[in-house]
C-alpha positions as CSV (number, residue, x, y, z in Angstrom):
1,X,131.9,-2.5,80.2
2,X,134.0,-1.1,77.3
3,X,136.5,1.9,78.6
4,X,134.6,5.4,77.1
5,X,137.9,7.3,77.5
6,X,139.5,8.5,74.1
7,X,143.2,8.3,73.5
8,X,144.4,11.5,73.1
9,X,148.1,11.4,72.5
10,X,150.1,8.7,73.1
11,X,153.8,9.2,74.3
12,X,155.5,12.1,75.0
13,X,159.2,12.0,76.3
14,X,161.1,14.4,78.0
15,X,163.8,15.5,75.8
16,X,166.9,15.6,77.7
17,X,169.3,12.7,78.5
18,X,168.5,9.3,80.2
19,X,168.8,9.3,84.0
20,X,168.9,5.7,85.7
21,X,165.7,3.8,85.1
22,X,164.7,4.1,89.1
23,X,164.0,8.3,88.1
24,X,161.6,7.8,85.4
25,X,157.7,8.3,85.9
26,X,155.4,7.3,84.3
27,X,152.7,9.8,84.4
28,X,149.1,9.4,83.2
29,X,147.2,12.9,81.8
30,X,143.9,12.8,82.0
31,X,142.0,16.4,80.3
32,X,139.2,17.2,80.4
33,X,138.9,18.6,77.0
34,X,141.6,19.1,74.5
35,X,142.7,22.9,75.2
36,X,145.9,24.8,74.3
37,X,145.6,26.0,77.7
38,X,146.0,22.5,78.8
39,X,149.1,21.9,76.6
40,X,151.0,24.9,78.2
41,X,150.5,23.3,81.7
42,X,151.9,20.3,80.5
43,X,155.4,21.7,79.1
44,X,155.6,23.6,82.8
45,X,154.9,20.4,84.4
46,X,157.4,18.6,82.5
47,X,160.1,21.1,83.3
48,X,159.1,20.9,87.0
49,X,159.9,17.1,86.9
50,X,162.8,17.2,84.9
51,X,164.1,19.9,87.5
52,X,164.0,17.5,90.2
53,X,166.0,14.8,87.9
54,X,162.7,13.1,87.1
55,X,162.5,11.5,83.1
56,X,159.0,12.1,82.4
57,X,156.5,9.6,80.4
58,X,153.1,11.3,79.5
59,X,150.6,8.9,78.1
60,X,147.3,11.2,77.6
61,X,143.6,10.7,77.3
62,X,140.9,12.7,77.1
63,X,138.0,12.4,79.9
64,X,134.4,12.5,77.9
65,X,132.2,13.7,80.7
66,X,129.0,12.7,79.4
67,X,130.0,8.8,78.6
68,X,133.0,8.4,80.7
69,X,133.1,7.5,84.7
70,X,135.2,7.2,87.5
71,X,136.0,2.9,87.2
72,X,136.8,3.4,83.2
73,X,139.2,6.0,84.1
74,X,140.6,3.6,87.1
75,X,140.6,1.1,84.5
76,X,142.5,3.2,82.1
77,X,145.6,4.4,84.8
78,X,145.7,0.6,85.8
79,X,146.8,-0.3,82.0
80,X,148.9,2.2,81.6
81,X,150.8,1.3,84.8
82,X,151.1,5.1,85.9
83,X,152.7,6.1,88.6
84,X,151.1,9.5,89.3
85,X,148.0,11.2,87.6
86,X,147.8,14.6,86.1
87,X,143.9,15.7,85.8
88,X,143.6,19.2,83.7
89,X,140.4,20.7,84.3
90,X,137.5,19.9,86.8
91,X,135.8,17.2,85.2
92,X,139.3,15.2,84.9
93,X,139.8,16.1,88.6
94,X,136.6,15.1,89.9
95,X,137.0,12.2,87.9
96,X,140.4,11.1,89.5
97,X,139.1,12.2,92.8
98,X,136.2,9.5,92.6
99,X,137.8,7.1,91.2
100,X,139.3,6.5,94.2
101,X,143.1,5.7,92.2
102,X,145.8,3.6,93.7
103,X,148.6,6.1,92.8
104,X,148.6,9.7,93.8
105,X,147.1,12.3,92.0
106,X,147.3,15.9,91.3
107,X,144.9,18.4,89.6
108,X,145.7,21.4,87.5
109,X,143.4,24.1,85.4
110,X,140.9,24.1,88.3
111,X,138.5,27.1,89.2
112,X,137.3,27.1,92.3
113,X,138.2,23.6,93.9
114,X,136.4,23.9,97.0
115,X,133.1,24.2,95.3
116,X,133.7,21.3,93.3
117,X,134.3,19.2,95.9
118,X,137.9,18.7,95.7
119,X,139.1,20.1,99.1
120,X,138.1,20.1,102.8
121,X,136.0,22.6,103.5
122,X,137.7,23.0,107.2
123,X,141.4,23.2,106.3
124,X,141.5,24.1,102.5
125,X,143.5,20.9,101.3
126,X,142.9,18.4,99.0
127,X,140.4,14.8,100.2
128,X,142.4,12.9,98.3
129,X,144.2,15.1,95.9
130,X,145.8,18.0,95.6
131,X,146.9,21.2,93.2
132,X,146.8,24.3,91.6
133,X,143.4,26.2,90.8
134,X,143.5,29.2,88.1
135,X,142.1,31.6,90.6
136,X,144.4,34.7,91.3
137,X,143.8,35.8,94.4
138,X,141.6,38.7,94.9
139,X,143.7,41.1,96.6
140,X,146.3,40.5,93.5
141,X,143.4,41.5,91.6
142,X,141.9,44.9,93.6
143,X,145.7,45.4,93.2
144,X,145.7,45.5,89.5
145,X,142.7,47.2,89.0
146,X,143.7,50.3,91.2
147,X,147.5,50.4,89.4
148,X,145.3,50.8,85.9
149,X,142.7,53.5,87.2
150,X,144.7,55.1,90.2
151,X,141.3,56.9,91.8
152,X,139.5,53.7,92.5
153,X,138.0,54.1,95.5
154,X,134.8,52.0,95.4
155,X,134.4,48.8,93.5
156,X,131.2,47.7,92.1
157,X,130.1,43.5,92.0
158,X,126.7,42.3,91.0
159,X,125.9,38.5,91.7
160,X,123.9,35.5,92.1
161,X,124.2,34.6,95.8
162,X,123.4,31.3,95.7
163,X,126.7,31.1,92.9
164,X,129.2,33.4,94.1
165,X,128.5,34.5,97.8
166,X,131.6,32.9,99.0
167,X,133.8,34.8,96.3
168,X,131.8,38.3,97.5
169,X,132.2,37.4,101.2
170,X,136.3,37.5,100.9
171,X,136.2,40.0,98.6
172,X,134.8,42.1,101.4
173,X,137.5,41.5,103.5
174,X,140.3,41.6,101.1
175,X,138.7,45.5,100.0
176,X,138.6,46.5,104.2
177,X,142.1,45.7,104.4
178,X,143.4,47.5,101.1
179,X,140.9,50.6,102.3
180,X,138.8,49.9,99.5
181,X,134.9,49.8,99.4
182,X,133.4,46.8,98.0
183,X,129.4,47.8,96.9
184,X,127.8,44.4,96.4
185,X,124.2,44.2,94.6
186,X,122.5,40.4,94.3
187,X,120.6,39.6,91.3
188,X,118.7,36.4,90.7
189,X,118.7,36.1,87.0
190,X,120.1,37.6,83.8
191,X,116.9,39.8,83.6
192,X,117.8,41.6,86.7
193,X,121.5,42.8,85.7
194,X,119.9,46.1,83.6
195,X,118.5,47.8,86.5
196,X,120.9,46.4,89.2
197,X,124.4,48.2,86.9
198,X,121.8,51.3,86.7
199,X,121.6,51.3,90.7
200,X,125.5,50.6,91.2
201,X,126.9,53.1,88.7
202,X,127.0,56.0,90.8
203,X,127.8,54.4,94.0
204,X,131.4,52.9,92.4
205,X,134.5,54.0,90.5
206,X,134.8,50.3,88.8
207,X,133.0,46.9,88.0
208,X,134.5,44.1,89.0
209,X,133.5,40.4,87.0
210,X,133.1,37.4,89.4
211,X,132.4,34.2,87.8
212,X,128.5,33.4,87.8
213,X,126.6,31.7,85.4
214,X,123.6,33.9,86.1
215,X,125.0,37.3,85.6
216,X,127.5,36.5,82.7
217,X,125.3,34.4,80.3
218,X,126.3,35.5,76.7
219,X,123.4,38.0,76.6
220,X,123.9,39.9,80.2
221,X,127.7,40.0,79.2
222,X,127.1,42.0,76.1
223,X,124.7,44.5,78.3
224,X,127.7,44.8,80.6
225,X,130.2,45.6,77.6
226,X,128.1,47.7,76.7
227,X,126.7,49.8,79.7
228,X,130.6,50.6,80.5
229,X,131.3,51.8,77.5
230,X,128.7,54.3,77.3
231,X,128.8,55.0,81.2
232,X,132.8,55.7,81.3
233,X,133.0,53.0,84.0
234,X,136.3,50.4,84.2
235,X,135.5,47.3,84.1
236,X,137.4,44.3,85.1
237,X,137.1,41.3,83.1
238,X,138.1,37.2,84.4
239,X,140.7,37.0,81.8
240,X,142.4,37.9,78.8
241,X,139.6,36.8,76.7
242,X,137.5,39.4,78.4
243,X,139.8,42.0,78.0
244,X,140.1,41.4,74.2
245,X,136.1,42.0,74.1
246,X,136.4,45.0,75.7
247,X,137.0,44.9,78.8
248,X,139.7,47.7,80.5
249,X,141.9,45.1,82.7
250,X,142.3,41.3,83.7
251,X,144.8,39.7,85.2
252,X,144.9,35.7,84.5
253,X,147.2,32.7,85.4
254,X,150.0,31.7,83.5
255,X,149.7,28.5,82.1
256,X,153.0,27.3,82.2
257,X,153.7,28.3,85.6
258,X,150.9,26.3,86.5
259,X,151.7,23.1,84.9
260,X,155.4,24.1,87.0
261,X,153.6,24.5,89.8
262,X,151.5,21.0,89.2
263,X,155.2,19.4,88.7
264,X,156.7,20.7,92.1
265,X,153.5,19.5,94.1
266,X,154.0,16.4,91.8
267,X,157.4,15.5,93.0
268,X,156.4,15.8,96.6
269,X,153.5,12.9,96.1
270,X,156.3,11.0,94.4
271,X,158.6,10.9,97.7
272,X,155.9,9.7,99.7
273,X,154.0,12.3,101.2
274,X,149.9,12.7,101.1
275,X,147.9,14.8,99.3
276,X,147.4,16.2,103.1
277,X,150.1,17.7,103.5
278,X,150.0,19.5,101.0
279,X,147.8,22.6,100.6
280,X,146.1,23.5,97.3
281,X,148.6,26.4,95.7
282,X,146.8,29.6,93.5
283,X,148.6,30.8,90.7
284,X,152.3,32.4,91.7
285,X,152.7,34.1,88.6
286,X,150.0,36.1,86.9
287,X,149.8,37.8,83.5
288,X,148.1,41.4,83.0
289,X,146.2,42.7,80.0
290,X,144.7,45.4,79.0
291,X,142.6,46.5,76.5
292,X,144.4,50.5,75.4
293,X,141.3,50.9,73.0
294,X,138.7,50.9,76.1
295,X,140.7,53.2,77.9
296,X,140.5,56.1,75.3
297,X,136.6,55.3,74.8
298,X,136.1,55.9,78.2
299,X,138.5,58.7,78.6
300,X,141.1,56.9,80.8
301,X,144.9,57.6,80.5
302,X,147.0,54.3,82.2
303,X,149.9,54.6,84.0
304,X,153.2,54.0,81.4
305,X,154.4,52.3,83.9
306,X,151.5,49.6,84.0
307,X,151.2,49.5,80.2
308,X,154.9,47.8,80.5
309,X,154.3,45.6,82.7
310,X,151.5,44.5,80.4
311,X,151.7,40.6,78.6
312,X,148.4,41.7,76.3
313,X,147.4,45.2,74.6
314,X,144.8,45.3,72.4
């Protein structure tokens, strides 16, 4: 069967002076897609290594989802004689994962890795794998979004249950322990987000946007935009990308810290230990941005403070 993986850049050598042969590693990057995203992980990840006296080899390929599968990808880290395996993105993880690879492996650039599969449900860690996701964890979030509009007593979430009821579930319990009130409304498709932001809006101070492919499909998303412009409402977008649409506040991973973080957990695999015993990490470093604009439409002042701690204004 002829291998359906495309090479996507072929050598890239840390540049810093030759330790013994015995510390270099070979490491085989398998993305999902080609991203710039992707690229930033992999200059943290590098750094990681060399931190640790590690020479790094990067020899990457780019997973093609729809032709590609698990034994060509097998195929592909046997040839290149890799000692470890960096998968960017879920497709490359789950990939790796079902390939069922004879060196470790480590994923990166992953939302949500318990719904795709990657970890056991029971204990949070990886089957056979392990990583960083890009989710910030929620209470970082509520956190961010009450620094930006101080009087944010009562959060507003619509979703899809059968998509996001596990994300709505902890967010409950992270808003009872920071005193907050979560009001949650379940919708069932895009037609039903009109009337269900109408029934929320005076119940909460601010909208916060889970990630749900029946809520934010690219027409429901411009309703949303648009409602909280014309409602006064804060709303709290999934990313920076969000925020430069119009949406008030995000906060997002940093890239490069999670490539570093994909390094460290790297390194550990490379002494011996199992994917096991090592739990899946979230992101340790986020950025916030905001979107200044928004704020004077909807007649909100933000915190000086908060606008310097800020990575994006737009």
């Amino acid at each position: 069967m002829p291998v359906l993986l495309s090479l996507a850049a072929s050598v890239l050598l840390s540049a810093w002076s030759a330790p013994p042969a015995a510390d270099r590693v070979k490491v085989a990057v398998v993305e999902s897609r080609r991203l710039k995203a992707y690229d930033s992980a992999k200059v943290g990840f590098v750094e990681a290594m060399e931190a640790r006296g590690l020479r790094v080899e990067m020899i990457s390929y780019t997973f093609e989802a729809d032709t590609s599968s698990p034994s060509d990808l097998g195929q592909f880290v046997g040839e290149t004689g890799a000692d470890i395996v960096l998968a960017l993105g879920t497709d490359a993880a789950k990939a790796a994962k079902d390939a069922d690879l004879a060196v470790p492996s480590v994923f990166s650039m992953v939302s949500e890795p318990g719904q795709s599969g990657l970890l056991n449900e029971a204990d949070g860690r990886g089957t056979r794998m392990t990583g960083v996701s890009l989710d910030v964890p929620i209470e970082e979030q509520f956190s961010s979004l009450v620094a930006v509009v101080p009087k944010v007593k009562r959060i507003g979430v619509i979703y899809n249950p059968g998509e996001s009821q596990f994300i709505v579930d902890e967010a409950e319990r992270i808003a009872n322990l920071m005193n907050l009130g979560l009001v949650t409304l379940a919708v069932y498709s895009e037609a039903d987000v009109a009337n269900a932001l109408s029934t929320l809006r005076p119940k909460i101070d601010a909208l916060w946007l889970v990630s749900d492919r029946i809520v934010l499909t690219t027409q429901s998303l411009q309703y949303v935009f648009l409602f909280a412009f014309q409602t006064n409402l804060p709303l709290m977008g999934l990313s920076d990308h969000f925020v430069k649409m119009g949406a008030l506040v995000a906060v997002g991973p940093d890239y490069e810290d999670v490539g570093r973080q994909s390094g460290e957990l790297a390194a550990e695999l490379l002494t011996g230990k199992n994917a096991s015993e090592l739990p899946v990490a979230a992101p340790r470093k986020v950025v916030l941005s905001l979107n200044l604009r928004t704020a004077e439409i909807i007649g909100l002042r933000v915190p000086d403070s908060v606008v310097k701690q800020a990575v994006s204004i737009y």
